[in-house]
VMD Tcl script that draws the C-alpha trace (Angstrom):
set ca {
  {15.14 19.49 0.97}
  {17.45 17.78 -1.47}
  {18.88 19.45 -4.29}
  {17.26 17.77 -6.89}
  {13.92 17.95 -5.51}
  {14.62 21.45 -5.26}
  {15.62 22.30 -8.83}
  {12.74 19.46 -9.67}
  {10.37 22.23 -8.64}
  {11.94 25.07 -9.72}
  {11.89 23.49 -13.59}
  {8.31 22.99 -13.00}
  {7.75 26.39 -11.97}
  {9.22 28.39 -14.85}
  {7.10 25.98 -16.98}
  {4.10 26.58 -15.55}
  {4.83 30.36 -15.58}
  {5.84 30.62 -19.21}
  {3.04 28.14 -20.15}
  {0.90 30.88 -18.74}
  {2.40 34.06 -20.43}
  {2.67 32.16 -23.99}
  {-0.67 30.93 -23.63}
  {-1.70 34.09 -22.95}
  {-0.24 35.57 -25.99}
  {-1.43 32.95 -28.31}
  {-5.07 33.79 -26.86}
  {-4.66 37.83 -27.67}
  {-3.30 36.80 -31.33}
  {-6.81 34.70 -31.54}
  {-4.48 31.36 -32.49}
  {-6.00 29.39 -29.39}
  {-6.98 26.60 -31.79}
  {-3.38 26.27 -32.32}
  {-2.41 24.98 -28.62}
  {-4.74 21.33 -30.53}
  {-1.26 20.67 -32.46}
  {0.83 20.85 -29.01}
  {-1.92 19.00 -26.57}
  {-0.93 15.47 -26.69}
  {2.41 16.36 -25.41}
  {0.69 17.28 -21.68}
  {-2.06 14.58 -22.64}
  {1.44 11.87 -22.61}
  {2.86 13.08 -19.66}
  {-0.61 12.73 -17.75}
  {-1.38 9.31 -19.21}
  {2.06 8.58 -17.94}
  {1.58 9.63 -14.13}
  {-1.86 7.75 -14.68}
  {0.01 4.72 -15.94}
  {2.04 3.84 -12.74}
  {-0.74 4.81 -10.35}
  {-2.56 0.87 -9.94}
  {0.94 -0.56 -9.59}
  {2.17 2.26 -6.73}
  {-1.41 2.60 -5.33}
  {-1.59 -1.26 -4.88}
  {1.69 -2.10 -3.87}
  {1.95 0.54 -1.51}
  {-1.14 0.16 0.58}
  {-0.52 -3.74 1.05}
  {3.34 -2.89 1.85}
  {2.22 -0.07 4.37}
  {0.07 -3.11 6.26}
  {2.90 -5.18 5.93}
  {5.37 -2.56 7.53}
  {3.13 -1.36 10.42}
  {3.88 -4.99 12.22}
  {1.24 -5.24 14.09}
  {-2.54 -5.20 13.42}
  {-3.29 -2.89 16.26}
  {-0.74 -0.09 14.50}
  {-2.80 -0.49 11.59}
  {-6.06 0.48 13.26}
  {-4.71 3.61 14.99}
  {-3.12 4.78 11.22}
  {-6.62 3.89 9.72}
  {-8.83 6.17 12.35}
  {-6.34 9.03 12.57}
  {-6.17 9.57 9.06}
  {-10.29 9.22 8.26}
  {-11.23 11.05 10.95}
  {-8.58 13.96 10.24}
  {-9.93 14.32 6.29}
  {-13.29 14.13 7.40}
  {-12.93 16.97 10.12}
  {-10.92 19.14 7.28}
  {-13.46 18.66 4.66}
  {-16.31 19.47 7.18}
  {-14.25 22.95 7.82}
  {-13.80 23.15 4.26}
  {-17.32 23.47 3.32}
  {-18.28 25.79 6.33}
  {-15.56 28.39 5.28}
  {-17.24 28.39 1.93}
  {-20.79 28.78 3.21}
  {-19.72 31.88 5.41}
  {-17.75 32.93 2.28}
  {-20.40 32.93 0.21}
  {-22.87 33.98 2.41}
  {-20.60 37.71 3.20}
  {-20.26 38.06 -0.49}
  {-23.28 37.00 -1.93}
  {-21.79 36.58 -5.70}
  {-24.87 35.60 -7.35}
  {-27.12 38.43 -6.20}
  {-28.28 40.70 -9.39}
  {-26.29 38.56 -11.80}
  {-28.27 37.97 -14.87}
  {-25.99 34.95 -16.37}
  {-29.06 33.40 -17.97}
  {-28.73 29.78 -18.91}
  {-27.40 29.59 -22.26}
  {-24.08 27.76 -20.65}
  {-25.67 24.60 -20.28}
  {-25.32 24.09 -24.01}
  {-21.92 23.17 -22.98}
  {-22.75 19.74 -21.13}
  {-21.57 17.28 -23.01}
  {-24.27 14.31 -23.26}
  {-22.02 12.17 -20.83}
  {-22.21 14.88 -18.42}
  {-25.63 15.41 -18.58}
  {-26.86 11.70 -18.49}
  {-24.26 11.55 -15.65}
  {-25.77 14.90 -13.56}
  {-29.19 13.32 -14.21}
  {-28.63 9.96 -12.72}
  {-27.38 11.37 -9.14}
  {-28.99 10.38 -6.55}
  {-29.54 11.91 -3.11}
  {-28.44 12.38 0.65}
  {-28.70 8.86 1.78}
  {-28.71 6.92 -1.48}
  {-25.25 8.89 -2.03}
  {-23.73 7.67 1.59}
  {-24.97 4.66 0.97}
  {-23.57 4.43 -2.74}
  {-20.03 5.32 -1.86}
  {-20.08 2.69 0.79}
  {-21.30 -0.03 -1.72}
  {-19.18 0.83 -4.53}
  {-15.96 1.17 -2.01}
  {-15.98 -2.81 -2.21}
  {-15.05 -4.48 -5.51}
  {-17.23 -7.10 -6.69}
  {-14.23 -8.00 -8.90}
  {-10.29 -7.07 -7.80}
  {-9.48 -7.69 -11.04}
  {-11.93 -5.14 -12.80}
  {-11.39 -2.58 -10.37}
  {-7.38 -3.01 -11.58}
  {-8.08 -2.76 -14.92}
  {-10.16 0.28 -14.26}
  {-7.90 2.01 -12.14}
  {-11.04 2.23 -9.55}
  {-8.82 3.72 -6.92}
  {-11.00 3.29 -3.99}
  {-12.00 -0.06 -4.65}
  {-8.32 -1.13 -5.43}
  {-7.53 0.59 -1.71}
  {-9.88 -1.09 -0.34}
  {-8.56 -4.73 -1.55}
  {-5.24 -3.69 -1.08}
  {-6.40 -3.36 2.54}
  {-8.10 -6.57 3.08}
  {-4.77 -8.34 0.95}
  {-2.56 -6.95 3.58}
  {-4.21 -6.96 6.90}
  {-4.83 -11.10 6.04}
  {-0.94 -10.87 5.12}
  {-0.25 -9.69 8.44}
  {-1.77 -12.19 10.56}
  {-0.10 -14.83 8.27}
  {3.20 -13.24 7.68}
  {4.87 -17.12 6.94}
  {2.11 -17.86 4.18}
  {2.65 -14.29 2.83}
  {6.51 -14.09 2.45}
  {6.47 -14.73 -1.22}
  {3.49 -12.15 -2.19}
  {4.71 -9.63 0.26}
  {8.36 -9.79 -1.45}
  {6.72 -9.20 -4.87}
  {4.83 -6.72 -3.90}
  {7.81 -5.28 -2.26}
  {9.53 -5.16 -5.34}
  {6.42 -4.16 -7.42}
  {6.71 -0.99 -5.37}
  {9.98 -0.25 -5.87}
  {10.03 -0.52 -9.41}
  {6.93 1.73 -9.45}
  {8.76 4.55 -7.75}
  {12.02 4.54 -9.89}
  {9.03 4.94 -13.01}
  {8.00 7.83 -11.08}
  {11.19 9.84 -10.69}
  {11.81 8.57 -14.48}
  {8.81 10.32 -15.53}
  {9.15 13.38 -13.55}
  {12.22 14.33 -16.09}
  {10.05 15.14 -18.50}
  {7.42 17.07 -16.16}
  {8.28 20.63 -17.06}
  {7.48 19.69 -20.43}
  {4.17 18.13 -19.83}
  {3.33 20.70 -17.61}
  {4.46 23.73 -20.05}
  {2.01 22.73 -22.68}
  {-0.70 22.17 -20.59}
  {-0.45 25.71 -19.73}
  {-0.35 26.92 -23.28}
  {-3.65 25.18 -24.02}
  {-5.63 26.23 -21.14}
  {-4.51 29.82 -21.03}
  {-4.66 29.81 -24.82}
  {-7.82 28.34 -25.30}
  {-9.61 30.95 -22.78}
  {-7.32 33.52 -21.58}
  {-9.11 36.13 -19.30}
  {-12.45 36.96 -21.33}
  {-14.73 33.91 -19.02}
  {-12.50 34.95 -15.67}
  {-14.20 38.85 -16.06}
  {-17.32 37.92 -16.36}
  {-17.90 35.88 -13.33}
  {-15.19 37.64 -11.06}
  {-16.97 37.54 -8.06}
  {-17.83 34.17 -8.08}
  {-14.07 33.29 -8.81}
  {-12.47 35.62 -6.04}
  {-15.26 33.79 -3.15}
  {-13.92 30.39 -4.06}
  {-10.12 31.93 -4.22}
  {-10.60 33.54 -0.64}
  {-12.19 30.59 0.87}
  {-9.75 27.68 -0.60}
  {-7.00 30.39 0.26}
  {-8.47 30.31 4.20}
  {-8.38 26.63 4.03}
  {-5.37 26.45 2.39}
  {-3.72 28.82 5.60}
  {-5.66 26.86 7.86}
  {-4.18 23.68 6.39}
  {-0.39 25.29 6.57}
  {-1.10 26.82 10.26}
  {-1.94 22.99 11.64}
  {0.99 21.45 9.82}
  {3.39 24.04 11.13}
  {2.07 22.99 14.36}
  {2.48 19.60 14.33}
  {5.24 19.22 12.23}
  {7.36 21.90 14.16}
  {8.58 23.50 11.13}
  {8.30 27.02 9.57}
  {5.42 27.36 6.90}
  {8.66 28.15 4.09}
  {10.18 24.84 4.84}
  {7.18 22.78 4.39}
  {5.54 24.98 1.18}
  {9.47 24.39 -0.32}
  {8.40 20.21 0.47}
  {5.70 20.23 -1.68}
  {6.56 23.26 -4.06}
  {6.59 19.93 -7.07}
  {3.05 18.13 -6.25}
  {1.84 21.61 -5.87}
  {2.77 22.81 -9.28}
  {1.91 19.57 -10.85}
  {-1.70 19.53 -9.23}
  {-2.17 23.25 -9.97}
  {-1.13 22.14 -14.08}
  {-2.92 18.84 -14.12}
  {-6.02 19.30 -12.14}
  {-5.31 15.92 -11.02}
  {-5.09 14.90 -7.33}
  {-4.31 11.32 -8.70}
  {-2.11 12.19 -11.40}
  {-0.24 13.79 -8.87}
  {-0.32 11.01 -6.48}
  {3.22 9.63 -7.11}
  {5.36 13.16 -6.74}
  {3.14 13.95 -3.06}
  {4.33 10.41 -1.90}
  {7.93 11.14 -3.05}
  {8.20 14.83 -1.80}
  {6.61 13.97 1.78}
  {9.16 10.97 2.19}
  {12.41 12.62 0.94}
  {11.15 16.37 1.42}
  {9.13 16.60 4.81}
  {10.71 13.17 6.75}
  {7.52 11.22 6.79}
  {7.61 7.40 7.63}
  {7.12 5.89 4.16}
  {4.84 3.54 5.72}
  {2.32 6.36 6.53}
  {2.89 8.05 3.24}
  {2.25 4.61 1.58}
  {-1.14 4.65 3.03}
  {-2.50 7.79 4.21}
  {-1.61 9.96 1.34}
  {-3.34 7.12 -1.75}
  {-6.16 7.16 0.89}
  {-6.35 10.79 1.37}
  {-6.33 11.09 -2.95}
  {-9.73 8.92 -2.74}
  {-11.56 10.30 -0.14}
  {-9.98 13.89 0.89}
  {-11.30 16.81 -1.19}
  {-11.06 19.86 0.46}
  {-11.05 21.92 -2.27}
  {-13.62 20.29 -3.88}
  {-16.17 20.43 -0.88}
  {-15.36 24.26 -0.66}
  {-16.10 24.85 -3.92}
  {-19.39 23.09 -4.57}
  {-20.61 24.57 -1.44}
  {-19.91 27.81 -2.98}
  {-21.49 26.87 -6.45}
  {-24.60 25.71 -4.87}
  {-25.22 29.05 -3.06}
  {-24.12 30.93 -5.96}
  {-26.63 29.28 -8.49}
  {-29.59 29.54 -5.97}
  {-28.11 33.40 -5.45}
  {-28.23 33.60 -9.49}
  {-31.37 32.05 -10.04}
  {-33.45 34.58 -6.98}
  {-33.73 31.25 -4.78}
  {-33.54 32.00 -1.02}
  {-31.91 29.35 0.80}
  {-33.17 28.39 4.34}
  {-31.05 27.92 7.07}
  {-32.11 24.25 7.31}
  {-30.91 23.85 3.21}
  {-28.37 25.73 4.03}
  {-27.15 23.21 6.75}
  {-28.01 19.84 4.01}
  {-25.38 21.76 1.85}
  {-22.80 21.26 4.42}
  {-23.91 17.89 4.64}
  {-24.05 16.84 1.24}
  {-20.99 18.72 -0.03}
  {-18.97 17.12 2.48}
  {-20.34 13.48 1.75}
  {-20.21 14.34 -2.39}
  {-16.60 15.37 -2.59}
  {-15.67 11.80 -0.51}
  {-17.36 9.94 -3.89}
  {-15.45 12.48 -6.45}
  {-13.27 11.04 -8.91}
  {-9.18 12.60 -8.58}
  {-9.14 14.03 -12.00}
  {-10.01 17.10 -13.72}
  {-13.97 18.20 -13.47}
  {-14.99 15.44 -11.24}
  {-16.62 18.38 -9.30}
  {-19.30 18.95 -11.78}
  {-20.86 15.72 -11.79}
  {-20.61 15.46 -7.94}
  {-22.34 19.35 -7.77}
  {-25.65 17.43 -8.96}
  {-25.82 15.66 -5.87}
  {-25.76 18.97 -3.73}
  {-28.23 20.71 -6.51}
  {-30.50 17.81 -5.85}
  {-30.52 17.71 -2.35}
  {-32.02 21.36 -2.32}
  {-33.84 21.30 -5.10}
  {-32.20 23.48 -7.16}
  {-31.93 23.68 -11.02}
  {-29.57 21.52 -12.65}
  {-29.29 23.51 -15.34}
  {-27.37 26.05 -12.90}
  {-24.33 23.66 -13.65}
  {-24.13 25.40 -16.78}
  {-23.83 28.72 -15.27}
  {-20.18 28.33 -14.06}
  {-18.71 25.74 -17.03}
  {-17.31 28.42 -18.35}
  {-14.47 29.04 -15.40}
  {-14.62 25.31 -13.86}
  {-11.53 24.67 -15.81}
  {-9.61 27.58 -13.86}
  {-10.90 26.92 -10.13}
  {-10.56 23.17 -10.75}
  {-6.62 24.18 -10.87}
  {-6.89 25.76 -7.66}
  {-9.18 23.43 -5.86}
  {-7.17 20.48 -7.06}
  {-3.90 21.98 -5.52}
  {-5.91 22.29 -1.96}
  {-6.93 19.00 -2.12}
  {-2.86 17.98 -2.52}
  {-1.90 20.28 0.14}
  {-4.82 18.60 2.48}
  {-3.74 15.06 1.48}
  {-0.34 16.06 2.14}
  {-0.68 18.24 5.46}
  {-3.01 14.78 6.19}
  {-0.06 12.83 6.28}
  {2.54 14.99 8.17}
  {-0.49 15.47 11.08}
  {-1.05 11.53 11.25}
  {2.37 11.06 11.22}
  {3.30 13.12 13.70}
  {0.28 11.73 15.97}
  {1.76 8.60 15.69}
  {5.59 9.61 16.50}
  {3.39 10.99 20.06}
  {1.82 7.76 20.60}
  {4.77 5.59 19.84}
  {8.16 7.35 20.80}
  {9.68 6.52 17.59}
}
mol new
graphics top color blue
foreach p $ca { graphics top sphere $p radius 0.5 }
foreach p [lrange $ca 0 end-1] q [lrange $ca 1 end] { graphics top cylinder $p $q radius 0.2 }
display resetview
């Protein structure tokens, strides 16, 4: 690891930590509205992240296309890495499922339902218009194509602007002559969008210090007691997954769990502080490159992909939430619903936005496809805002640990 990645993350570290204990403190005194006068500080320093992700995201999936060389190397990339998230989501979920089933959190709670006074009346004209099973395969299959490139850009629709990215680059490939002068501004496009990066990252202990005050500050430990058990399921099965994750990468990677943990010690921090897989995107592409030795081509378009469509944690966890809020609410689950969980977590999390509570809108769809209450949602607002931390940093690690296996697969197939 190079030194200044390495004191990168240890900055970030003692500011999340002593985000945490001041935040804490502030909460005991009863000054959490306080943390309001510090917020836009962290709320900067995410907007900035957000700010270079069209330019990085866009340039760097057409230059990956253009770098592969041939189309054929592009195919192989593109079916190792989907069918890799797709197998780690699907494990996701079922460690969840088992999890929750061995712990059964939501027997004898009496939580009632007052929390759903807490949906805000996006979120509940959002949970309302979900749809279900098929119409939500269906859905993320439509929506992954942009009827307008330009909209998408200006929206920062990440999937769709992966997806044109993709069609942009595989036509520059066959017509490498006609492309030259597109492909060397893109080229450029994407270097200037990693020197913005590292720029910002100065100022990411900062960010990520006050975002730490105002979470801890605003609801310290009072919501984590009450639903305890629910929180320690999700924690043991995202910390399974999370082991799982680190056990394959050791494997393939041929390194010692440390080494590759020290790697991505900075996205890890920042994902666990921003509960933002996308905000993040730009320090996981730097710290696989320069920190774990992956091809920049394959970090260039596995990892933007794996942001979009690979959310481990997320799965897990609405699994878990699902049983939980059929546990709380006395509703026994048949194997069979048990089994369109699995199915629908798996598909939901694929359609989930990279930023911080995505999972609650995507929950409807696996509420829905049960028939349980919606209303449950409101049963776990309370500590989203914690586990979304958690969750978020397993869905880095996967994306991450996605990248070194698909990486290595193609060293093995190649030689090189």
């Amino acid at each position: 690891m190079q030194e200044s990645s390495k004191k990168e993350a240890q900055r970030i570290g003692f500011a999340m930590i002593g985000g945490l204990i001041i935040g804490l403190i502030i909460h005991q005194f009863g000054l959490g509205s306080y943390s309001e006068y510090i917020k836009p500080l962290g709320t900067i320093f995410i907007r900035l992240l957000k700010m270079v992700i069209v330019p990085l995201v866009f340039s760097s999936i057409y230059m990956s296309m253009i770098n592969l060389g041939t189309p054929e190397a592009l195919g192989s990339m593109g079916r190792k890495a989907v069918g890799y998230y797709f197998l780690t989501t699907c494990i996701a979920v079922f460690f969840g499922i088992i999890f929750v089933n061995l712990i059964n959190p939501g027997v004898g709670a009496d939580l009632g339902t007052q929390g759903l006074q807490g949906l805000s009346a996006e979120m509940a004209t959002k949970v309302s218009e979900q749809k279900g099973l098929y119409q939500t395969i269906l859905g993320v299959l439509i929506d992954a194509i942009p009827s307008n490139p330009a909209a998408a850009l200006a929206n920062a629709t990440v999937l769709q602007i992966i997806v044109f990215a993709i069609f942009m680059g595989v036509v520059a490939l066959y017509n490498q002559e006609k492309s030259a002068p597109i492909s060397k501004v893109m080229g450029s496009l994407e270097e200037m969008s990693l020197a913005l990066t590292h720029a910002i990252m100065k100022f990411a202990p900062i960010g990520i210090f006050v975002l730490m005050i105002d979470v801890m500050a605003r609801s310290g430990f009072t919501a984590i007691v009450s639903l305890s058990k629910y929180i320690a399921t999700v924690l043991l099965g995202l910390l399974c997954h999370a082991v799982f994750l680190l056990f394959v990468a050791c494997t393939r990677a041929k390194r010692s769990p440390l080494y590759i943990l020290k790697g991505l010690s900075a996205p890890l921090f920042t994902a666990f502080s921003t509960s933002s897989s996308a905000a993040t995107l730009p320090i996981t592409m730097a710290s696989v490159e320069e920190n774990l030795g992956v091809k920049k081509e394959t970090a260039k378009f596995v990892l933007p992909l794996g942001a979009t469509i690979n959310m481990d944690g997320t799965a897990l966890y609405e699994s878990v939430a699902a049983i939980f809020i059929a546990q709380a609410y006395g509703i026994d689950l048949t194997l069979a619903q048990q089994v369109i969980i699995f199915m629908t977590a798996s598909l939901a999390a694929i359609g989930a936005a990279a930023i911080p509570g995505a999972g609650l809108i995507t929950m409807s769809i696996v509420l829905g496809a049960v028939g349980l209450p919606l209303e449950g949602i409101g049963l776990i607002l309370a500590v989203d805002r914690l586990l979304d931390m958690f969750r978020t940093t397993v869905n880095v690690f996967g994306d991450a640990v996605g990248t070194l296996v698909v990486d290595s697969l193609l060293k093995d197939e190649t030689g090189k």
